[in-house]
N, C-alpha and C positions, 0 to 999 in steps of 0.2 A: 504494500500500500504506500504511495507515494502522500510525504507529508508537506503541506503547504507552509512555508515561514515568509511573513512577512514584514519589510522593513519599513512600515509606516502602518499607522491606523486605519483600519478600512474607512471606520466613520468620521474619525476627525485629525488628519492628519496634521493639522496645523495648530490645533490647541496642543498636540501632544509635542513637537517642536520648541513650543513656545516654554514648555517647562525647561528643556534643553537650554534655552537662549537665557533665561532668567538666574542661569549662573554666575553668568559673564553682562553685569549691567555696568561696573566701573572698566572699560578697557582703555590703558592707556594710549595716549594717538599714538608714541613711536611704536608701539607692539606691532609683534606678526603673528600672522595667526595661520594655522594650518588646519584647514576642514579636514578632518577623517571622515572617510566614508561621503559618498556623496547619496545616493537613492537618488530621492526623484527632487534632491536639492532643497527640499524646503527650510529646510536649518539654516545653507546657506542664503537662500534669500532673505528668511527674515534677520539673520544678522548683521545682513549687510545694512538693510533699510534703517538699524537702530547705531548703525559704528560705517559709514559711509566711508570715514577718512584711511580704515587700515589699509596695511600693505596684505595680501595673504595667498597662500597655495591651498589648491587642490588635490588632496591625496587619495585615491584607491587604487587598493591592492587586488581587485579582482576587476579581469577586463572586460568580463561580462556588464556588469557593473558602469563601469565608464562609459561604456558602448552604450549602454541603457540611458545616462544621464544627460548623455550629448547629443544622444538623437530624440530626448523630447524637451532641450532646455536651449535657446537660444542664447552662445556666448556674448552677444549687442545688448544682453539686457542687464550684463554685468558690470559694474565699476571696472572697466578692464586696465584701465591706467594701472588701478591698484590690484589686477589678479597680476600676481609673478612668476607662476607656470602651475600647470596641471601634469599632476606628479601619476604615471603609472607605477607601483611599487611594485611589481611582480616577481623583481628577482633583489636577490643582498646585494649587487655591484651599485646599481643604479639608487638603493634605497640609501646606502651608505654617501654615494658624491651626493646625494639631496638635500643629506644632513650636515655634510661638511661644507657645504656651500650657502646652505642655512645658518648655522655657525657663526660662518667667516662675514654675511652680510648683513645678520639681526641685532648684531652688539648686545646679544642676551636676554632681549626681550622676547619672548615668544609663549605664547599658549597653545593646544591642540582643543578642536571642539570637536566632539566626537559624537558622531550617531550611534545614539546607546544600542538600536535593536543589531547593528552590524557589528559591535564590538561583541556582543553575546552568540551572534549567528557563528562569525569568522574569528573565533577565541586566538586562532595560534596566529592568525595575521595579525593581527591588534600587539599579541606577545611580543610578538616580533621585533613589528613597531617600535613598541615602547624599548625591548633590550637594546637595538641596534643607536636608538635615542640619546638613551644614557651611555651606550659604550662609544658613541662619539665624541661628551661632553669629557668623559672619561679622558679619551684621547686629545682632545684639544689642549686639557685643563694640562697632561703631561706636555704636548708639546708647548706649549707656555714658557712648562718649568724647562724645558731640554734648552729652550731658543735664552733664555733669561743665563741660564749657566754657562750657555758654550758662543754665546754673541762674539764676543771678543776673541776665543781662538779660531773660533772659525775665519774672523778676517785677518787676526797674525798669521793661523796655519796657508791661508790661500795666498797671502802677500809672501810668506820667506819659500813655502812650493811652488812657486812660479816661475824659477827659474830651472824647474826639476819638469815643469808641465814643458815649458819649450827645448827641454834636452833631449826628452824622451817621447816615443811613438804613445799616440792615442789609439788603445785597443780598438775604440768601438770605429774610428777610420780610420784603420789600416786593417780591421778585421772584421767583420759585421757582416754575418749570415756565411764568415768563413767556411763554419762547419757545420754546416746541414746534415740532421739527421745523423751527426756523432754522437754517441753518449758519454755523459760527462757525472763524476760523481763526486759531488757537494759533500765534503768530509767536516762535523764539525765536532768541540769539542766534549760532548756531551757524553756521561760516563757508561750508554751501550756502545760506544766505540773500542774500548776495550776488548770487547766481544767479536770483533769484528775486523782486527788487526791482521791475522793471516789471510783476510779474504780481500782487503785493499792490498796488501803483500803482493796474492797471486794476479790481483789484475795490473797492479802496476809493473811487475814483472814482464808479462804478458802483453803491454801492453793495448788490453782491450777495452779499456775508457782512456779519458783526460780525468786526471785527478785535480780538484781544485781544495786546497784547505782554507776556510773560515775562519779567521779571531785566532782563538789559544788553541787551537787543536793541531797547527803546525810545530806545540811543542810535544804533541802526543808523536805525531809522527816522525818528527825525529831522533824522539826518545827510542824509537825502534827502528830506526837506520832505514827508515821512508821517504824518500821524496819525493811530493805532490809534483804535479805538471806548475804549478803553479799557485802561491799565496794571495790571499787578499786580503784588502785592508782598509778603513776609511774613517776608523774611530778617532775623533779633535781631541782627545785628551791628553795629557805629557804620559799620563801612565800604558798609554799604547804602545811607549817603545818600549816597554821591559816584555811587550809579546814576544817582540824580535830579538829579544837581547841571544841567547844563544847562539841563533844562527854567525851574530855581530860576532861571539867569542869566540865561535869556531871557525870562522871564514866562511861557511858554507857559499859558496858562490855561484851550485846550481840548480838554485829556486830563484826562476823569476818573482819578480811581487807586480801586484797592477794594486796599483794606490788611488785612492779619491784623494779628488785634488786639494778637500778637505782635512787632510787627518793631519794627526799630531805631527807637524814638522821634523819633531826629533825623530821619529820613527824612520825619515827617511836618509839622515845621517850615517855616512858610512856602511850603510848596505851594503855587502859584498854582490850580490849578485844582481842581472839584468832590473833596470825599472821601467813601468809602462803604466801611461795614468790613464783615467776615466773623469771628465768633469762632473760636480756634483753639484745639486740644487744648491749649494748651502755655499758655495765657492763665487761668491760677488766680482770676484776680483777678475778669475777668467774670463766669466759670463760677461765683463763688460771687455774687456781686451780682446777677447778672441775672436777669430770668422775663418772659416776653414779658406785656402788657396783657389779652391774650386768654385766657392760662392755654396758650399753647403751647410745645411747646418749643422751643428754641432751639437751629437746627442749625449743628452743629460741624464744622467741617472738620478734617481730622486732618493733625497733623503728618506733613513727606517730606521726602525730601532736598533736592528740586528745587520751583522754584516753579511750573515745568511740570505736574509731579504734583497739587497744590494747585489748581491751577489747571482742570486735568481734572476734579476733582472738583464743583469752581463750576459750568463750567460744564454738567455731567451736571443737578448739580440745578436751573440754569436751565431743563433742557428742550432745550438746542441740538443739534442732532441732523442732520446729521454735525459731528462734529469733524476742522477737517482741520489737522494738523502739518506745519507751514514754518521750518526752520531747526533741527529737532529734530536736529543729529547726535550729541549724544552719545558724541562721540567725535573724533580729532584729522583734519584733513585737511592734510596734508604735514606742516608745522611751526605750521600755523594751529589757534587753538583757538577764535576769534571772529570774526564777522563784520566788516566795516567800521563804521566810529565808534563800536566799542568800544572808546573812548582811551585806557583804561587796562588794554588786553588786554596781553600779552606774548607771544612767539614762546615755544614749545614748547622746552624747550632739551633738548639731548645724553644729558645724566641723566636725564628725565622719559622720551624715549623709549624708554631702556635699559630703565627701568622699566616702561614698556603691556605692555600684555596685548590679545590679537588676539581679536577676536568677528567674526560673522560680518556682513558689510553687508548693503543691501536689498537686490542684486545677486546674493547665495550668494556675493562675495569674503569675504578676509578685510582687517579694518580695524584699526590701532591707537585703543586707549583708555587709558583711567589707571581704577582702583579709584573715585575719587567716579561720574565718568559711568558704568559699569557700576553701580553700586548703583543710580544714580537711573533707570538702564532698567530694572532688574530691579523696581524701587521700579513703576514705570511696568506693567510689564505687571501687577504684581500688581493693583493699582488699575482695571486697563482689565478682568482677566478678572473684578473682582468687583461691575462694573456690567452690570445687563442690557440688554438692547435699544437698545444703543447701537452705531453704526458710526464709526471712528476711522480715518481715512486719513492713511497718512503721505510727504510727496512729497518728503521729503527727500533729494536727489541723496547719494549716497557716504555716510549717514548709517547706523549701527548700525541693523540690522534690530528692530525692535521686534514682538513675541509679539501678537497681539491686533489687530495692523493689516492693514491693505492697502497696498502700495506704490504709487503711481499718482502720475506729476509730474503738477505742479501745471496746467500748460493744460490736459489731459487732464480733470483736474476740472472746470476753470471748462466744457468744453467742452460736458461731464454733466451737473455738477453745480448750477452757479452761474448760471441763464439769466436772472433775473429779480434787480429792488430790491427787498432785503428788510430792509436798515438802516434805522432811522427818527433819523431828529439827535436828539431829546430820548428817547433808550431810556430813559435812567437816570432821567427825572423820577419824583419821588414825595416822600412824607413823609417827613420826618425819623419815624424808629423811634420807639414812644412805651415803654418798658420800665416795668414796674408799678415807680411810684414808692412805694409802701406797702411792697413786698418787699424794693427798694432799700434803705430806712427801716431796716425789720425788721433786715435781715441787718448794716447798718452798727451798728445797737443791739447784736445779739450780738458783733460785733466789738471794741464798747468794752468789755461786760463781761467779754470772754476775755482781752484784752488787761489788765483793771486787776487780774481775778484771776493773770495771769503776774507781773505786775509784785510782788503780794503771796507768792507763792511763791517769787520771788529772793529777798524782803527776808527774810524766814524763813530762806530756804539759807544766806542770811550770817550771819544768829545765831545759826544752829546752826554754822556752821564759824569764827565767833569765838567761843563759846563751847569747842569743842573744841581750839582753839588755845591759850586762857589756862589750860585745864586741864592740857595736854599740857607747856606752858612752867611750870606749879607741877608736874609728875611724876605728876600725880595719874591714871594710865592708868587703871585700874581705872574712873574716874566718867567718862572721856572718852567710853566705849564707850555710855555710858546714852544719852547723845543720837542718837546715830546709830540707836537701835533704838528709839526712837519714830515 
């Protein structure tokens, strides 16, 4: 027997709206407001009719829904100045940029009005909703704190690496879509990597990926006489170079690093071996200096939490296709948070655990985490659902299940996956980057005259506020004000 639910009153659908709208009598004018649920619109029409002036979006999650509202409500008869877009939510990529862009342009005013009988019909859409809501404010609120901490080395680290960005070749042009359909395995330093030691052994041996190591887990693998195809690296903090200190003591000289143009300057200090950089969102300095020789752009990698993330994204624009994740847990295994010859990991202590939070493993158990590692998975899925045609296997034993993967241990792979050599020793050869040195030029030339017209604008502010000084110290108020109003 087919059951009839419906999202409005037979008989009166607009007295029963009206108890809706009668929550929301004081709204302030800058607020934004976002309808949930549309029906057959009456909620929003009469809210409009009582708050004309807001700015506000239209959200449904079901496109049936949509289709319903817009083929019997005429958009002309809406404040359209003030509608800002009509939001389909039907998938997490799209509902997440709605929120971040919500965010970035409401300055924090914002309410949801919600059509009560579609929050009770569509219960997990609504859930959704509201998680995806708060886990945006969530992430905002950290990147705040990220931009507030690391401001200032992000522009020492891209001002003293800037002469390391024009020595050395930019991975993503001189190599972009190099290797199609290679597979490539994302090593990080998380402690099921231990487990999993002889089976990155036999394929690098062999081999039958490109090995890329992540953060601290290049001291996992050297701890066991491993060389990846390649380290990465992009973390702004001084304490990024004691990742690399080893390699620094032992000369190791053949591990390429590809660096964002961001990271801690010391890090790239006496490197013994090859360097290759990638420009990063967060790298002002570049982004205004640079223009590729050809007249192309210059692709940017975007800032994450995790150099995992960052790294995902390399290599997507390389081409490498599958990506397979080793050591990705993301979260804590008993007391352990790092793998072996992470020497300056520390046990998990008493407080931290009181403090995790349980998410679900690759397994359907539940695992302890801490707030950074769930961001940096959340960070992760968003990143994986917003590339196409990309397959990501994760073989991470007891590891946080990650959205957008496959779980499958790692022999299991090599046993599918990895039959053949497909590593070549000299991947990374090529030219050093040639960036249009005329635009270089150019832009250094705007920079001296912005900077000598700043400098002439202080010396003026001073004259005028000595000026207004020795006037203020003779009494003479009335003439002090003349300056200030020129």
């Amino acid at each position: 027997m087919v059951r009839r639910l419906y999202l409005h009153s037979k008989y009166n659908p607009i007295r029963e709206v009206e108890t809706i709208i009668e929550e929301y009598e004081e709204v302030e004018p800058d607020t934004t407001v976002i309808f949930y649920g549309t029906g057959l619109g009456y909620h929003i029409d009469l809210f409009l009719q009582k708050h004309p002036d807001i700015n506000y979006y239209i959200y449904e999650p079901i496109p049936e829904l949509l289709y319903t509202y817009l083929s019997y409500n005429s958009l002309k008869r809406l404040p359209s100045l003030r509608l800002k877009d009509i939001i389909l939510a039907d998938n997490v990529l799209d509902i997440r940029k709605f929120f971040n862009q919500l965010v970035d342009k409401a300055g924090g005013k914002y309410i949801h009005v919600v059509l009560s009988s579609h929050k009770n019909i569509f219960t997990e859409e609504y859930e959704r909703f509201l998680d995806l809501f708060k886990e945006t404010i969530k992430d905002k609120k950290s990147s705040i704190g990220t931009n507030l901490a690391f401001q200032e080395r992000w522009i020492l680290n891209s001002m003293k690496n800037f002469k390391e960005v024009l020595s050395t070749p930019n991975i993503l042009l001189e190599k972009k879509g190099a290797f199609k359909n290679k597979p490539a395995i994302l090593v990080a330093a998380g402690p099921s990597l231990d487990e999993e030691i002889e089976n990155v052994r036999y394929i690098k041996g062999k081999g039958l990926a490109y090995i890329f190591s992540v953060g601290s887990a290049i001291n996992t693998l050297i701890h066991h006489n491993i060389y990846p195809d390649a380290a990465t690296t992009y973390d702004p903090g001084v304490f990024n170079q004691k990742v690399f200190e080893r390699i620094k003591e032992k000369g190791i000289s053949d591990i390429p690093v590809i660096f964002g143009s961001s990271v801690g300057y010391e890090t790239l200090i006496n490197y013994p071996g090859d360097k290759y950089h990638m420009i990063t969102s967060q790298d002002t300095v570049s982004n205004y200096y640079l223009k590729n020789q050809d007249g192309e752009s210059i692709s940017i990698m975007q800032d994450a939490p995790s150099i995992a993330v960052v790294t995902v994204q390399l290599l997507y624009e390389l081409g490498f296709n599958p990506i397979v994740l080793v050591g990705q847990n993301l979260a804590y295994k008993g007391k352990e948070r790092h793998s072996e010859g992470v020497y300056y990991s520390r046990e998990v202590s008493e407080k931290e655990m009181e403090k995790g939070l349980w998410v679900k493993d690759v397994y359907g158990n539940e695992v302890l985490t801490n707030e950074g590692f769930n961001r940096m998975k959340q960070q992760m899925e968003y990143y994986i659902e917003a590339l196409p045609n990309i397959e990501i296997i994760n073989t991470t034993k007891g590891g946080a299940q990650i959205e957008g993967t496959s779980f499958r241990e790692l022999t299991s792979v090599i046993d599918k996956h990895l039959k053949e050599r497909v590593a070549e020793d000299n991947w990374l050869e090529g030219n050093k980057t040639q960036y249009d040195k005329g635009y270089l030029k150019t832009q250094s030339e705007k920079i001296d005259r912005a900077y000598k017209r700043a400098f002439k604008l202080i010396d003026e502010y001073y004259d005028i506020i000595n000026i207004i000084e020795k006037l203020i110290n003779n009494q003479n108020f009335n003439q002090s004000k003349k300056p200030m109003q020129n």
